[in-house]
KEBA-953005 format. One record per atom (N, C-alpha, C): residue in three letters; atom name; x, y, z. Coordinates in steps of 0.2 Angstrom, whole numbers, plus 5000, padded with zeros to 4 digits. Example, Ala and Ser with C-alpha at 12.3 -4.5 7.8 and 13.67 -1.06 7.14 Angstrom:
REM KEBA-953005
<atom><rest>ala</rest><atom>N</atom><x>5066</x><y>4972</y><z>5039</z></atom>
<atom><rest>ala</rest><atom>CA</atom><x>5062</x><y>4978</y><z>5039</z></atom>
<atom><rest>ala</rest><atom>C</atom><x>5066</x><y>4984</y><z>5039</z></atom>
<atom><rest>ser</rest><atom>N</atom><x>5064</x><y>4989</y><z>5035</z></atom>
<atom><rest>ser</rest><atom>CA</atom><x>5068</x><y>4995</y><z>5036</z></atom>
<atom><rest>ser</rest><atom>C</atom><x>5064</x><y>5000</y><z>5039</z></atom>
REM end
This chain:
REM KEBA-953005
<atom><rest>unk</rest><atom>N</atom><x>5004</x><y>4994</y><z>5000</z></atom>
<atom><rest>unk</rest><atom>CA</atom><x>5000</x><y>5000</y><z>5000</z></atom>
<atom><rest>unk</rest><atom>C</atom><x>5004</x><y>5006</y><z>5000</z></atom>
<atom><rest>unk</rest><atom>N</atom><x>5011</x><y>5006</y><z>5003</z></atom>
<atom><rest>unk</rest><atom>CA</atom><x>5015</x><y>5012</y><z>5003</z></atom>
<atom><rest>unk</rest><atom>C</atom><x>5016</x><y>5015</y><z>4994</z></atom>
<atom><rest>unk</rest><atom>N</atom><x>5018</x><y>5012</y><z>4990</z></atom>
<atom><rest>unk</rest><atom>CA</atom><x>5015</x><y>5013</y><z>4981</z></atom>
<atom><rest>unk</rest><atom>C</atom><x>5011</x><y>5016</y><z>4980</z></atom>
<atom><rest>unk</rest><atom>N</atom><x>5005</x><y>5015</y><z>4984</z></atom>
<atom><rest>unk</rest><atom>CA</atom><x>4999</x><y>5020</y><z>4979</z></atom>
<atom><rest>unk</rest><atom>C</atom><x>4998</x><y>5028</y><z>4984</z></atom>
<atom><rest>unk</rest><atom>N</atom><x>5002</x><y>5029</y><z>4992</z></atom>
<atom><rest>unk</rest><atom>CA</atom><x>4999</x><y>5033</y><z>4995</z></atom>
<atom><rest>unk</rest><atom>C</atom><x>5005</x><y>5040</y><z>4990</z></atom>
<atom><rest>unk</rest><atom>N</atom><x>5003</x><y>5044</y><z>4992</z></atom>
<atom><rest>unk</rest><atom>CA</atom><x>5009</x><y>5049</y><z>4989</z></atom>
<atom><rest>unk</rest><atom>C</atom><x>5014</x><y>5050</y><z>4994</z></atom>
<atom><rest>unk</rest><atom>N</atom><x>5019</x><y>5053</y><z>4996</z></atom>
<atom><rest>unk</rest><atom>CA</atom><x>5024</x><y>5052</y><z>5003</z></atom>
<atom><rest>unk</rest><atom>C</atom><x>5025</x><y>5063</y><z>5000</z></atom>
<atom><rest>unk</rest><atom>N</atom><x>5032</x><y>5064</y><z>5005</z></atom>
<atom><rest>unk</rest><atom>CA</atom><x>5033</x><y>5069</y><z>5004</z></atom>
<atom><rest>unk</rest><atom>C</atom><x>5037</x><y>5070</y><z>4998</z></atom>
<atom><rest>unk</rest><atom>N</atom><x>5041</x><y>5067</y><z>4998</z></atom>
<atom><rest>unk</rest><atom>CA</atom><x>5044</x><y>5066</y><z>4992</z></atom>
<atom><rest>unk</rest><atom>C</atom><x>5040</x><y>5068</y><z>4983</z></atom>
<atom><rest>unk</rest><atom>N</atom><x>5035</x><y>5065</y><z>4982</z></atom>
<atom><rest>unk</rest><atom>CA</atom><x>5031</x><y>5066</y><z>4977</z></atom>
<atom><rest>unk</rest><atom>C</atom><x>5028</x><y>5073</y><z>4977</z></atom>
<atom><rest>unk</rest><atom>N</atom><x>5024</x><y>5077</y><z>4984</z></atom>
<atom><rest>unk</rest><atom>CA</atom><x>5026</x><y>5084</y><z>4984</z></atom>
<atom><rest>unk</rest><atom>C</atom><x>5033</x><y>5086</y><z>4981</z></atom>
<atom><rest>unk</rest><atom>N</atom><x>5039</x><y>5086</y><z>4984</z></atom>
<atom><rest>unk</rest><atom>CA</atom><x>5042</x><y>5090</y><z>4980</z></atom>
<atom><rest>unk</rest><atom>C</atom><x>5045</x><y>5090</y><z>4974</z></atom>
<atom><rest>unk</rest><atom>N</atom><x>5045</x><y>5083</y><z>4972</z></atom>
<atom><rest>unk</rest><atom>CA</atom><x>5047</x><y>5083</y><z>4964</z></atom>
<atom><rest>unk</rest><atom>C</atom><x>5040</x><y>5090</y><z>4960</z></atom>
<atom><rest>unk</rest><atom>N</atom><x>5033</x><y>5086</y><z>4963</z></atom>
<atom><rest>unk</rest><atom>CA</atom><x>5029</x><y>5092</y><z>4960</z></atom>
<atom><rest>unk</rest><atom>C</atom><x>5031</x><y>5099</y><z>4960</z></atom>
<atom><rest>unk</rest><atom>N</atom><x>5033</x><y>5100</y><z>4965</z></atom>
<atom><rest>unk</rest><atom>CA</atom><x>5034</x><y>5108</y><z>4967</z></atom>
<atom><rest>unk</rest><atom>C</atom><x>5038</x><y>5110</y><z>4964</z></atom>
<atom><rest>unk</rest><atom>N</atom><x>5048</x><y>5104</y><z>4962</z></atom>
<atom><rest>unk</rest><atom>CA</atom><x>5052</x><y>5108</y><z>4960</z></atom>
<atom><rest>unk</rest><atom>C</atom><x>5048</x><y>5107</y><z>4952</z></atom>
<atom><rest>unk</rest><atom>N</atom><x>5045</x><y>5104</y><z>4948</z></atom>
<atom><rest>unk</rest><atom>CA</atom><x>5044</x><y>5106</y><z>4942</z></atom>
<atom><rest>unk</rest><atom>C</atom><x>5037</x><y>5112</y><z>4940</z></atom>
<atom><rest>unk</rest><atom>N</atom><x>5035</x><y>5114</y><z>4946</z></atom>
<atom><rest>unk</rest><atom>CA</atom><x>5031</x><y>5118</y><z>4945</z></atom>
<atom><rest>unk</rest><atom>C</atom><x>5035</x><y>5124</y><z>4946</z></atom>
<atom><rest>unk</rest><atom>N</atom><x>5039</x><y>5125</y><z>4949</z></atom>
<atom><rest>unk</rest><atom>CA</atom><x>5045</x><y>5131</y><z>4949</z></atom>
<atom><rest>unk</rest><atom>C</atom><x>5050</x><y>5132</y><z>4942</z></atom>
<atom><rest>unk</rest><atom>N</atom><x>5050</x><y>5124</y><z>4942</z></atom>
<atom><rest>unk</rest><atom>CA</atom><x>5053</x><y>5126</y><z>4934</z></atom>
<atom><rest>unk</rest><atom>C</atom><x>5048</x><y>5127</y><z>4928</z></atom>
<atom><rest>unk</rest><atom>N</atom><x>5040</x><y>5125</y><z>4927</z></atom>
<atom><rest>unk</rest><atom>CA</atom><x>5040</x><y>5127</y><z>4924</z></atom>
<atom><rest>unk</rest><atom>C</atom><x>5037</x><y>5135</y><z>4922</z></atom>
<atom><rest>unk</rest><atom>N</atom><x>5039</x><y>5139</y><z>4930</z></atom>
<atom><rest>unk</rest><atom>CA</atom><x>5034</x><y>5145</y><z>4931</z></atom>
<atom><rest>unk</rest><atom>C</atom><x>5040</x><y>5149</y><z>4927</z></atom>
<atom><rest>unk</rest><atom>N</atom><x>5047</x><y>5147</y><z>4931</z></atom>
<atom><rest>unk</rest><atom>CA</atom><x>5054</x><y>5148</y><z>4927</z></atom>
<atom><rest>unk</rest><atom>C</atom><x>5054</x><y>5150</y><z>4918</z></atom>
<atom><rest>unk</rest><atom>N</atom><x>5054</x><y>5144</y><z>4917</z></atom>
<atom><rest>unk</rest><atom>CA</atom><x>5053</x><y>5143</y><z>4910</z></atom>
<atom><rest>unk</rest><atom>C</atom><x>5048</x><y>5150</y><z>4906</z></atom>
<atom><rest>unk</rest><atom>N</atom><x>5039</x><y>5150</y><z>4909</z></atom>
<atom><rest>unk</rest><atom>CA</atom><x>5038</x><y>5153</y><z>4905</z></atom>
<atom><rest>unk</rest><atom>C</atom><x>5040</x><y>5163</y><z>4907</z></atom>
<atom><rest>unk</rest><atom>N</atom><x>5042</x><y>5164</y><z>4912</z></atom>
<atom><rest>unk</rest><atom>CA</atom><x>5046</x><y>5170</y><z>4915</z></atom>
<atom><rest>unk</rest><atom>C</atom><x>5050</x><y>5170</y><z>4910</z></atom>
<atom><rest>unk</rest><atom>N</atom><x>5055</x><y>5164</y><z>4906</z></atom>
<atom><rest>unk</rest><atom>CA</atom><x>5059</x><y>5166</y><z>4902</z></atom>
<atom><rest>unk</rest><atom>C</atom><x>5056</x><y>5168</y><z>4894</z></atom>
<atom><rest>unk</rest><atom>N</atom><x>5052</x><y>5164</y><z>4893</z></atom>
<atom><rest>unk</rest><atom>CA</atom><x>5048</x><y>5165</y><z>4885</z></atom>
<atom><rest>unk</rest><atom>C</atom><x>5047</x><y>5172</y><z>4885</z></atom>
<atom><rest>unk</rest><atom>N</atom><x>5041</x><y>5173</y><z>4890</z></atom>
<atom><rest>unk</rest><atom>CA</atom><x>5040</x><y>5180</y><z>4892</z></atom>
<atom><rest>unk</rest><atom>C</atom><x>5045</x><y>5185</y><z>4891</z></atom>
<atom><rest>unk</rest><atom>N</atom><x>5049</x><y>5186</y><z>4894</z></atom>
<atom><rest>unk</rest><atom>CA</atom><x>5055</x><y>5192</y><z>4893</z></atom>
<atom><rest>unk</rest><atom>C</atom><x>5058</x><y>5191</y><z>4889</z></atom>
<atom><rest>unk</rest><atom>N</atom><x>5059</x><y>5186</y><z>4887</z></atom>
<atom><rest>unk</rest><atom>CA</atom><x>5063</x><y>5186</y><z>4878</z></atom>
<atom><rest>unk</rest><atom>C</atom><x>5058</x><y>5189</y><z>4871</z></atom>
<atom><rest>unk</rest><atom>N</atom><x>5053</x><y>5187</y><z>4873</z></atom>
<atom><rest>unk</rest><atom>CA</atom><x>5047</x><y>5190</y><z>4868</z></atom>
<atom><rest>unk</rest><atom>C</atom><x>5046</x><y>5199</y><z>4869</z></atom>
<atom><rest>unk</rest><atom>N</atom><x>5046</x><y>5201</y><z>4875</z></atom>
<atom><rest>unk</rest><atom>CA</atom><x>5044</x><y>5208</y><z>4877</z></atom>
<atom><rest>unk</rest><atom>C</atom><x>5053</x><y>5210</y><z>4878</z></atom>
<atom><rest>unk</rest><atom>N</atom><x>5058</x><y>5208</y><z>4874</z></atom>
<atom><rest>unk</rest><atom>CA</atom><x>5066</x><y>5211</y><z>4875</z></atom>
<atom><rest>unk</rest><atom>C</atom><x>5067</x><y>5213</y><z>4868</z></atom>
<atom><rest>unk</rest><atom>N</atom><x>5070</x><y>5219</y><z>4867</z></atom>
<atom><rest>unk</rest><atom>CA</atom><x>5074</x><y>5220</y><z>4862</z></atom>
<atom><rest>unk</rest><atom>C</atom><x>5082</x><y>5219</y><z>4862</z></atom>
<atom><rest>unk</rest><atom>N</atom><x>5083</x><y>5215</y><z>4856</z></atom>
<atom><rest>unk</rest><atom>CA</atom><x>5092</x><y>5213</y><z>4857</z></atom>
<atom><rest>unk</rest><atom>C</atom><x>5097</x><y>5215</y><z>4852</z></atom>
<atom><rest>unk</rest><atom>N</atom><x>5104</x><y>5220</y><z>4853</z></atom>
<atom><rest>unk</rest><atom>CA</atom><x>5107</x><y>5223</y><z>4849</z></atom>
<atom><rest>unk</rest><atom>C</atom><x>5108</x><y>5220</y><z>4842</z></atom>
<atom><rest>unk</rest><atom>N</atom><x>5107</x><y>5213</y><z>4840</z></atom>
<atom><rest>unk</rest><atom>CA</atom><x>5110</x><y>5209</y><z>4836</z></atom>
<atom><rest>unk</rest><atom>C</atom><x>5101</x><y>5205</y><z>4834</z></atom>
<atom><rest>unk</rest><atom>N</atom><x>5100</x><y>5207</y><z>4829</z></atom>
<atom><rest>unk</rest><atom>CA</atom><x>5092</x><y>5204</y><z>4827</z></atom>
<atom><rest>unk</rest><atom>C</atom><x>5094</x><y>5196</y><z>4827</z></atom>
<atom><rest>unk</rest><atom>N</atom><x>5098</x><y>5193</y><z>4827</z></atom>
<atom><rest>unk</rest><atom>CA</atom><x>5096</x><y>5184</y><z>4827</z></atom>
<atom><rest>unk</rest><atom>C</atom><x>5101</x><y>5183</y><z>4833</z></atom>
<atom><rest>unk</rest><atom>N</atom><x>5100</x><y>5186</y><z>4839</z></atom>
<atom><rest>unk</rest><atom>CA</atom><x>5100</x><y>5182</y><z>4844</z></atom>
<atom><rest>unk</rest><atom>C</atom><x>5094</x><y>5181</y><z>4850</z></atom>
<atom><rest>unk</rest><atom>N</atom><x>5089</x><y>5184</y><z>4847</z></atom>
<atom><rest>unk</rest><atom>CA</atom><x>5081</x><y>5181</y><z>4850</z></atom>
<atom><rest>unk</rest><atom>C</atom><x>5079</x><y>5175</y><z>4848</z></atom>
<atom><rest>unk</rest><atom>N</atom><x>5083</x><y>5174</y><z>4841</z></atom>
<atom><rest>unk</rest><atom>CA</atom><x>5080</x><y>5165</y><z>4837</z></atom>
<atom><rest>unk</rest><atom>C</atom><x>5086</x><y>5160</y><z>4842</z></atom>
<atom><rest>unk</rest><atom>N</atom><x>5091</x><y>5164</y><z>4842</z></atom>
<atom><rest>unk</rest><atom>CA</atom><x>5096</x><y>5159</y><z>4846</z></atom>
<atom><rest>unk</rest><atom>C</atom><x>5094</x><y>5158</y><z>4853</z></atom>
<atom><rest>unk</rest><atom>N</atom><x>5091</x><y>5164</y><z>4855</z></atom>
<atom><rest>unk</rest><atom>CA</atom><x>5091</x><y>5161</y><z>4864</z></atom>
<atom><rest>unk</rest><atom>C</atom><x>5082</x><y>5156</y><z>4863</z></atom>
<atom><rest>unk</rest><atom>N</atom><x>5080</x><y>5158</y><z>4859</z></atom>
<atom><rest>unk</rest><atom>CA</atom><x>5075</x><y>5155</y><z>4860</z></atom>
<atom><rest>unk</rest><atom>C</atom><x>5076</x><y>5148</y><z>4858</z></atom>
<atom><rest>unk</rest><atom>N</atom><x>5080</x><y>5145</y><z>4854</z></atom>
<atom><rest>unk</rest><atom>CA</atom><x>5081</x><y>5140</y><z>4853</z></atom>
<atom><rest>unk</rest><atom>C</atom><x>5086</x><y>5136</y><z>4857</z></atom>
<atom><rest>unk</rest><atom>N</atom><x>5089</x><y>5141</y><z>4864</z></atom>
<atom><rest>unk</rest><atom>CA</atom><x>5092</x><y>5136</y><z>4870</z></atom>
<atom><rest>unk</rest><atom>C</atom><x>5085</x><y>5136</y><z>4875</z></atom>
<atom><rest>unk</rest><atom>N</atom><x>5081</x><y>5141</y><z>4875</z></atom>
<atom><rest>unk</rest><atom>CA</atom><x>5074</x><y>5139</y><z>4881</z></atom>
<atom><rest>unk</rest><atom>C</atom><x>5073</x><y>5134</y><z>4880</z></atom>
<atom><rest>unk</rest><atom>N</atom><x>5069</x><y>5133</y><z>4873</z></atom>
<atom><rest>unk</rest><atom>CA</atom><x>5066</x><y>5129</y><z>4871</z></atom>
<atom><rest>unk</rest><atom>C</atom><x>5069</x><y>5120</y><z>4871</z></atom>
<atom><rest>unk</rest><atom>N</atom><x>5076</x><y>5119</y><z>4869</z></atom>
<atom><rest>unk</rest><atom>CA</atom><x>5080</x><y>5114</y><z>4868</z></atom>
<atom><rest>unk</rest><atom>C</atom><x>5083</x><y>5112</y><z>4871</z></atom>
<atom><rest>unk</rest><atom>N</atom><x>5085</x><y>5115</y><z>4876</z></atom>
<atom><rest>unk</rest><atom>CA</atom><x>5089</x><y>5113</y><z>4883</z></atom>
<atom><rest>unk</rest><atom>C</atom><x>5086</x><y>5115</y><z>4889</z></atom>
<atom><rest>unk</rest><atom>N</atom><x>5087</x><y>5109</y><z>4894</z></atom>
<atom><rest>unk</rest><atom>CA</atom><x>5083</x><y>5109</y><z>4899</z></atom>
<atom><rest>unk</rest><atom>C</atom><x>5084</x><y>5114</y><z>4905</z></atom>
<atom><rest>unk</rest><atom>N</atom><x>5092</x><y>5117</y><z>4904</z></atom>
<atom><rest>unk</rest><atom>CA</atom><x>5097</x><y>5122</y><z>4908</z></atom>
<atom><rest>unk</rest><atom>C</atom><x>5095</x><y>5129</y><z>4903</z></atom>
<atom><rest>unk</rest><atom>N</atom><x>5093</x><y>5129</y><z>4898</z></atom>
<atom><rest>unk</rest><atom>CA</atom><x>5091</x><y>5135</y><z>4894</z></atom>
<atom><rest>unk</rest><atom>C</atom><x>5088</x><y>5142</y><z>4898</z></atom>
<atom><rest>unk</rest><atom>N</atom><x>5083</x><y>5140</y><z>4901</z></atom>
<atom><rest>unk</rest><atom>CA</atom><x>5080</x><y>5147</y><z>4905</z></atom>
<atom><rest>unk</rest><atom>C</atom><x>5084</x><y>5151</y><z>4910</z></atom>
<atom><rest>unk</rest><atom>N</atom><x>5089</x><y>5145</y><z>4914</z></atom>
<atom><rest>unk</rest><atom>CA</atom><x>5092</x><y>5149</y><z>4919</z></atom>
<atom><rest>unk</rest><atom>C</atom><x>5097</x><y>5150</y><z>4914</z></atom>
<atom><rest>unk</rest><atom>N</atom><x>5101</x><y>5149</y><z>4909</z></atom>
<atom><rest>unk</rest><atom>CA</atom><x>5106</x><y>5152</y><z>4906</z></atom>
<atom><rest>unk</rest><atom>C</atom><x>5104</x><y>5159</y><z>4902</z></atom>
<atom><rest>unk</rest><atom>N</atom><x>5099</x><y>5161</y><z>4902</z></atom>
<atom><rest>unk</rest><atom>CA</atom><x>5095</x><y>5165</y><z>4897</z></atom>
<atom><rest>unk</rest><atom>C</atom><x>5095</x><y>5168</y><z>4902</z></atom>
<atom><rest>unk</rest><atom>N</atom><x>5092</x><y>5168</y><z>4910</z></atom>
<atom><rest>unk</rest><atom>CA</atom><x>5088</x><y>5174</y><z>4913</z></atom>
<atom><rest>unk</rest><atom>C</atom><x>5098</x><y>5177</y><z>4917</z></atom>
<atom><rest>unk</rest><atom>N</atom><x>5102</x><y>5172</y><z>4916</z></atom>
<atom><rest>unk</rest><atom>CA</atom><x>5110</x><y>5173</y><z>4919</z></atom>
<atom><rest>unk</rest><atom>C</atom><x>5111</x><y>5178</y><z>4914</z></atom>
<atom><rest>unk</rest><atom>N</atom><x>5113</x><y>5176</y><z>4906</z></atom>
<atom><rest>unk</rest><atom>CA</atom><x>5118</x><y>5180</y><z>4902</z></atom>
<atom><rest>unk</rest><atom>C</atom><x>5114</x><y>5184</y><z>4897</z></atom>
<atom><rest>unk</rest><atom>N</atom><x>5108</x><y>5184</y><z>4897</z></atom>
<atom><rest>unk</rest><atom>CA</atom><x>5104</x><y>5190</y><z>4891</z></atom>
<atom><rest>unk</rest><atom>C</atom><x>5106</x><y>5196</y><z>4894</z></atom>
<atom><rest>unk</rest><atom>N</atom><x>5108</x><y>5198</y><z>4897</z></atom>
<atom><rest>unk</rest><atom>CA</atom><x>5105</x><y>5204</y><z>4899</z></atom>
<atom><rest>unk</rest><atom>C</atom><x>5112</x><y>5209</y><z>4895</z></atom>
<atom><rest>unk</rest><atom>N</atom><x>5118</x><y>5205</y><z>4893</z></atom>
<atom><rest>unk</rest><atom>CA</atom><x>5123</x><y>5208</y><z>4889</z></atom>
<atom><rest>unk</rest><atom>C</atom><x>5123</x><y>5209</y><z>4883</z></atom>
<atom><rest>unk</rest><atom>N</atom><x>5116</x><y>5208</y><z>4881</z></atom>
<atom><rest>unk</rest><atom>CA</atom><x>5114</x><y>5206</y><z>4873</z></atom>
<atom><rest>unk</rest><atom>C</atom><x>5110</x><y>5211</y><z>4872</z></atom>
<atom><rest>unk</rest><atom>N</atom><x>5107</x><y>5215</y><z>4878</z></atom>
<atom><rest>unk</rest><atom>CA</atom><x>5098</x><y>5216</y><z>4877</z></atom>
<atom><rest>unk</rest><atom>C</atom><x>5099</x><y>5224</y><z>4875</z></atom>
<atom><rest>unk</rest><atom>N</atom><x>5097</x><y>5228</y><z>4872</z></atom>
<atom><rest>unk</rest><atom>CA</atom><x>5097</x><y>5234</y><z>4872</z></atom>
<atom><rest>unk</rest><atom>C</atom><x>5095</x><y>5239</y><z>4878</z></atom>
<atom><rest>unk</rest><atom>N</atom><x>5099</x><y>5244</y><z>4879</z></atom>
<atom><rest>unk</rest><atom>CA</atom><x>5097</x><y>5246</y><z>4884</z></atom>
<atom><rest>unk</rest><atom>C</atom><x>5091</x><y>5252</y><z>4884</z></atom>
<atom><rest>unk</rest><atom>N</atom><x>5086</x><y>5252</y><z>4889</z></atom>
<atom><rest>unk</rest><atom>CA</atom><x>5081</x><y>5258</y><z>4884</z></atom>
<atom><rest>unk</rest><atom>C</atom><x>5081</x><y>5264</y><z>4889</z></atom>
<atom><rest>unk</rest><atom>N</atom><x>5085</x><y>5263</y><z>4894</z></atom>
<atom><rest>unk</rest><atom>CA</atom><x>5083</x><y>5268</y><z>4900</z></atom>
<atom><rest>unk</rest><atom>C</atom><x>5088</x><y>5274</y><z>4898</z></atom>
<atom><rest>unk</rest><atom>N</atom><x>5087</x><y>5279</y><z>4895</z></atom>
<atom><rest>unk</rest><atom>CA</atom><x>5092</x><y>5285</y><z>4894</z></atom>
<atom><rest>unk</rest><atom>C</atom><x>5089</x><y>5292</y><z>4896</z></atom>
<atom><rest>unk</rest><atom>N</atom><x>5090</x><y>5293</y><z>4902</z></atom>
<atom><rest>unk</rest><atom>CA</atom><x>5089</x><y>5301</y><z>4905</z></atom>
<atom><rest>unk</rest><atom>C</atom><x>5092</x><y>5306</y><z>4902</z></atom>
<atom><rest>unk</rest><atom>N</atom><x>5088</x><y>5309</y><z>4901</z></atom>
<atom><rest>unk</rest><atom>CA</atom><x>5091</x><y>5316</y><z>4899</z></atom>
<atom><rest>unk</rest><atom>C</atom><x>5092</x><y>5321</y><z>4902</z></atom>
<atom><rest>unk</rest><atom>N</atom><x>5098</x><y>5323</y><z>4909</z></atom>
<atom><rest>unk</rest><atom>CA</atom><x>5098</x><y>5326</y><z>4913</z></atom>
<atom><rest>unk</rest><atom>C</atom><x>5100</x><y>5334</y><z>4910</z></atom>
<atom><rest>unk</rest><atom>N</atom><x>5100</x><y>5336</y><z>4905</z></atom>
<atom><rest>unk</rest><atom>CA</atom><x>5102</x><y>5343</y><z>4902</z></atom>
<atom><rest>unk</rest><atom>C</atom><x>5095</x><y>5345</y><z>4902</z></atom>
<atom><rest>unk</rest><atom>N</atom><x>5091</x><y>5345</y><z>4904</z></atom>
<atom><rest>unk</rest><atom>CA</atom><x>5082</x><y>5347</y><z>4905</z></atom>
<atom><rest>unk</rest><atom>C</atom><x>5082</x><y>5350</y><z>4912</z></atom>
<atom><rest>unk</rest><atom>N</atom><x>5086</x><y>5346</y><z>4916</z></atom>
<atom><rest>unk</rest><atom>CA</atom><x>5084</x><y>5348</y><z>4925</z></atom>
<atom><rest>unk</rest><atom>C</atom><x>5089</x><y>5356</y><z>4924</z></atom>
<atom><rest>unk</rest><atom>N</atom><x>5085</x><y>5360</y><z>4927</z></atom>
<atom><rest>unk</rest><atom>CA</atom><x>5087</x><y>5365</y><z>4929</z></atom>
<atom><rest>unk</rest><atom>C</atom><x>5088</x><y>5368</y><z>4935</z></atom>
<atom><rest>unk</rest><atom>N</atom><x>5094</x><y>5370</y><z>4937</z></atom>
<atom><rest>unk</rest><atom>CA</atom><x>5097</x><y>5371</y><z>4944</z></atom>
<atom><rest>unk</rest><atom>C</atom><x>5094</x><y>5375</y><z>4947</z></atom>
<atom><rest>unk</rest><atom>N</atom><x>5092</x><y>5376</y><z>4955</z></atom>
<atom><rest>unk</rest><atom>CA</atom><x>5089</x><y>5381</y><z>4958</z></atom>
<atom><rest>unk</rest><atom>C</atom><x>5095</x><y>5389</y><z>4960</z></atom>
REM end
């Protein structure tokens, strides 16, 4: 009867695959809503998400060298008291 009951163990495999697949689509997401200095490396990272199973954490570790950067202030507008 131990076989059919669920134990803790069965929890956590669920859990860790349900963190990885919350991971996973976190990474689809920001690759889809990122713009990247080099137009064919959206098709390349999407095809390490998608085809390796370490793909999202290597995606959400090293995109961000690739990505454009869109935050540019314009501090020659503030004018000094």
């Amino acid at each position: 009867m131990e076989l059919i009951t669920p134990g803790y163990g069965l929890i956590a495999w669920q859990a860790s695959g349900f963190i990885y697949i919350a991971v996973w689509i976190y990474a689809i997401v920001n690759l889809v809503n990122s713009e990247f200095k080099d137009s064919q490396m959206k098709l390349i990272w999407a095809l390490i998400i998608i085809l390796t199973p370490f793909g999202p954490f290597l995606y959400l570790a090293l995109s961000r060298r690739n990505k454009k950067r869109t935050f540019n202030p314009d501090f020659s507008k503030i004018t000094k008291p």
